[in-house]
C-alpha positions in Angstrom: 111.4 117.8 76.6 108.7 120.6 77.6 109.3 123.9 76.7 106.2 126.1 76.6 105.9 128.0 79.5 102.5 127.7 79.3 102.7 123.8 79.4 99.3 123.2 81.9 101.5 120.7 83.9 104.0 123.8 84.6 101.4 125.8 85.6 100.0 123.7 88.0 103.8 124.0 89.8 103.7 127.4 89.4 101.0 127.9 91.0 102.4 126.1 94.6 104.7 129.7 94.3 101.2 130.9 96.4 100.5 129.6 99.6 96.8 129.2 98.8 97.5 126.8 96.2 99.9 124.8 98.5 97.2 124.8 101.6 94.3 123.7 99.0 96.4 120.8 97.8 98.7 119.4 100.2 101.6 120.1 98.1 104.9 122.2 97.9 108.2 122.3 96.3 111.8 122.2 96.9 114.3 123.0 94.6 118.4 122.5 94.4 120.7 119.3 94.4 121.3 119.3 98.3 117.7 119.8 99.1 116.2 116.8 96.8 119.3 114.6 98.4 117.9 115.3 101.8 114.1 115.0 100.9 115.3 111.6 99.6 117.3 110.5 102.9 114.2 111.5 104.7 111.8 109.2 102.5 109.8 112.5 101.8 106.7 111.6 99.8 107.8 112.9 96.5 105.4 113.6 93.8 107.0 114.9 90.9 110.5 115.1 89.9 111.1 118.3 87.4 115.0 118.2 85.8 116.5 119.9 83.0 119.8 119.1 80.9 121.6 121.3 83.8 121.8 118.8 85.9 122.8 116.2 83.7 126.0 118.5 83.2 127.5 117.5 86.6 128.6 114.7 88.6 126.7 115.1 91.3 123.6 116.3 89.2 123.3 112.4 87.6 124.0 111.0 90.9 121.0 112.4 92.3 119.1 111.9 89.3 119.7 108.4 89.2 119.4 108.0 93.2 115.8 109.4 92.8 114.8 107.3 89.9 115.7 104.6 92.3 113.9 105.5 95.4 110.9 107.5 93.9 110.1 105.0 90.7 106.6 106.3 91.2 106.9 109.6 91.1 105.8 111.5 87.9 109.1 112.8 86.0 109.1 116.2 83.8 112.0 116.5 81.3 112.1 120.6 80.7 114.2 122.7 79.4 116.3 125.0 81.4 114.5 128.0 80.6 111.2 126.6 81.3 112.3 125.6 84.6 113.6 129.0 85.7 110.2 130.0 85.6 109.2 127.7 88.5 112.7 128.1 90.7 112.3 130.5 93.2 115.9 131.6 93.1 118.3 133.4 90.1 120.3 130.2 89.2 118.6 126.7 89.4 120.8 123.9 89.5 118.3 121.8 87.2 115.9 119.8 89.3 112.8 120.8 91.6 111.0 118.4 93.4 107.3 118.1 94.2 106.4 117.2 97.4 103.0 115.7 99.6 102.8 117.5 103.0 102.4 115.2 106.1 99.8 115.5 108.3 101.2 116.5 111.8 100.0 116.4 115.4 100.8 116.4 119.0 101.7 113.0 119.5 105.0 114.0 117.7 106.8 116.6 119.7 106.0 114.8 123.3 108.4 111.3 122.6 111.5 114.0 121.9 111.1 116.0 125.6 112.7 118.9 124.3 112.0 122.5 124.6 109.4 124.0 122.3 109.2 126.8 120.4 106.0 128.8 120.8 106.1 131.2 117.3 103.8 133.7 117.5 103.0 135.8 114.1 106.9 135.4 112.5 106.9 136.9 108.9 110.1 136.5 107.8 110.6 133.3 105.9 114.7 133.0 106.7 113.8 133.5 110.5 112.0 130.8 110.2 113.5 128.8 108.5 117.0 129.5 110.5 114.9 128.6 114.0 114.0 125.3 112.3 117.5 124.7 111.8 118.2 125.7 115.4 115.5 124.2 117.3 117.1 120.4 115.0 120.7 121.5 116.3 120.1 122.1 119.6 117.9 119.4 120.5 114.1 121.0 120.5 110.7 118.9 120.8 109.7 120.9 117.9 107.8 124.4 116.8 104.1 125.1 117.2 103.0 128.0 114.9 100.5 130.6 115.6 98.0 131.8 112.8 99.4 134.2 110.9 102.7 133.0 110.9 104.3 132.7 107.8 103.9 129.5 105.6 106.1 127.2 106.7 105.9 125.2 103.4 106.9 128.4 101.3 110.0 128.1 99.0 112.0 130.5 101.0 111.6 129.0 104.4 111.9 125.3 103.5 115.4 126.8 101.7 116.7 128.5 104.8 115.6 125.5 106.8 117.9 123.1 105.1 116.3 119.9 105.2 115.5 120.6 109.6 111.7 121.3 108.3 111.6 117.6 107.9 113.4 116.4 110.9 111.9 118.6 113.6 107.7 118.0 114.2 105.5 120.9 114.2 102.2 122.7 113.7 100.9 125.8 112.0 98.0 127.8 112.1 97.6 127.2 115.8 95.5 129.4 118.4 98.3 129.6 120.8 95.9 130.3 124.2 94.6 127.2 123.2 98.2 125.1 122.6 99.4 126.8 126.2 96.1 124.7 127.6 97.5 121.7 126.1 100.9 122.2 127.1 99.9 122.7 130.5 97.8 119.7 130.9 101.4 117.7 129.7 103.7 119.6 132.2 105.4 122.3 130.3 106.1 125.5 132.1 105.9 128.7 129.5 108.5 130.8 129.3 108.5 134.8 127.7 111.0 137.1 127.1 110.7 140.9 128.3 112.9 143.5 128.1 114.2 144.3 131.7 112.9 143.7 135.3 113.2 139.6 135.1 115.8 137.0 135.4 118.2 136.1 132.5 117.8 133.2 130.6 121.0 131.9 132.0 118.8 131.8 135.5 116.1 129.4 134.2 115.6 125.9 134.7 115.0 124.7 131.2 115.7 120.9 132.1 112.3 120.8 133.2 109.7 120.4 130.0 109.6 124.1 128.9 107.6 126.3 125.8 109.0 129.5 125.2 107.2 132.2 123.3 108.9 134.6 120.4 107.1 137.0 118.9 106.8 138.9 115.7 110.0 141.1 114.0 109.4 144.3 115.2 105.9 144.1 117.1 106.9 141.4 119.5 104.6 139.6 121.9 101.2 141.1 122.3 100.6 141.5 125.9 98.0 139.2 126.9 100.4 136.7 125.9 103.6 137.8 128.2 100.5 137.8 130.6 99.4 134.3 129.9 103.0 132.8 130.6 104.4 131.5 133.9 107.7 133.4 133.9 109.5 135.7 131.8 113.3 136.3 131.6 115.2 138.5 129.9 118.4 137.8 127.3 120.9 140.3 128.5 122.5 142.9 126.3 124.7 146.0 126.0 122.8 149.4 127.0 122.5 150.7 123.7 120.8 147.8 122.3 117.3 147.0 123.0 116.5 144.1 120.6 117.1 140.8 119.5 116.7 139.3 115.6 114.2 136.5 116.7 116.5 133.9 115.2 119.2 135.2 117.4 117.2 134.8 120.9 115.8 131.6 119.5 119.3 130.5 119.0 120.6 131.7 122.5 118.1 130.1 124.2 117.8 126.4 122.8 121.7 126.3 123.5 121.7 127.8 126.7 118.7 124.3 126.8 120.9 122.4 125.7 124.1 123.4 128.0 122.0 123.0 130.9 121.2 119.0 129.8 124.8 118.2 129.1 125.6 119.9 132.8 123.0 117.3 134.5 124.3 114.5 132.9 127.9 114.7 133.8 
């Protein structure tokens, strides 16, 4: 069993707490029971397997400890005490096991077989926005999420948490010069969408059966405006007069429904 702190394996893990370290290495990590369950349902490349005598303690603990032993016999596997790995869980109370994991390389060719809506995300910094939109955008059906740079990590321990296994099931890209990724949208079809605050249809007016990209900007800020100027259309998501705003999540989550009505309606 490790327990120095200092143990150089455990501060290589600690170190994927930074986003520098997880973009120079291809690596990140998940932590919690339910996570590593869904990482292994996925066929995730796992790396490492870090557990403590915590999760031995439960039922459902050594079920998932011997499922990964099973499925991931390759993987490297660190015994540490539960004290050591507090130091590398990102939350108050681990539940004994953290999971390294290899990143996947990601491109195009995955969001166009799905013919979904997808989300344009311009400059989000909140990690549970993003990680709730990735749960929407796998619930209501979405192509997937293209990222702008500057956008939070999408691999950081916060967002894959608030993502709940959905960062895995729904393709996407980061770091992307969106006037660039409009271009390529374009050139497949897709007809990009905005929001704005008044003097444009509602959402509910909108064809989104047709291959659409809509684009959500920042908390607070917004979209800059030579982006509502670079879209085809904007509409508006219609509100009570003494409120002006949206949380991001929210409007993501009105819209990819209000997608996904519209496809149920045309096939009944």
């Amino acid at each position: 069993m490790i327990t120095s702190k200092s143990n150089p394996g455990i501060k290589e893990i600690r170190l994927l707490k930074q986003a520098k370290y997880r973009h120079a290495r291809g690596e990140y990590f998940i932590e919690g029971i339910r996570l590593v369950e869904e990482a292994l349902r996925q066929a995730v490349p796992v790396l490492q397997i870090a557990y403590s005598p915590r999760l031995e303690r439960t039922e459902r603990g050594v079920e998932v400890l011997s499922l990964a032993r099973k499925k991931i016999p390759g993987a490297e596997w660190l015994y540490l005490s539960d004290e050591v790995l507090a130091t590398l869980c990102d939350t108050q109370t681990h539940q004994g096991i953290l999971a390294v994991l290899k990143k996947r390389e990601r491109s195009y060719e995955e969001l166009w077989p799905k013919k979904g809506m997808i989300f344009l995300l311009h400059e989000l910094q909140d990690p549970g926005n993003l990680g709730t939109i990735f749960r929407l955008a796998d619930a209501g059906g979405a192509a997937g999420l293209i990222l702008s740079r500057g956008t939070i990590d999408p691999y950081s321990p916060k967002v894959v948490r608030a993502s709940m296994g959905s960062l895995w099931r729904v393709p996407f890209l980061e770091d992307q010069d969106l006037e660039e990724v409009l271009g390529a949208l374009r050139s497949r079809g897709y007809r990009i969408w905005a929001t704005a605050v008044r003097g444009a249809p509602t959402f509910w007016e909108v064809d989104f059966s047709r291959p659409s990209a809509v684009l959500f900007g920042q908390e607070g800020a917004g979209l800059p405006e030579d982006l509502l100027k670079a879209a085809d259309g904007l509409f508006t998501i219609p509100m009570a007069p003494e409120v002006d705003s949206l949380n991001v999540a929210m409007a993501a989550g009105l819209v990819i429904y209000e997608a996904f009505r519209q496809k149920r309606a045309k096939r009944t």
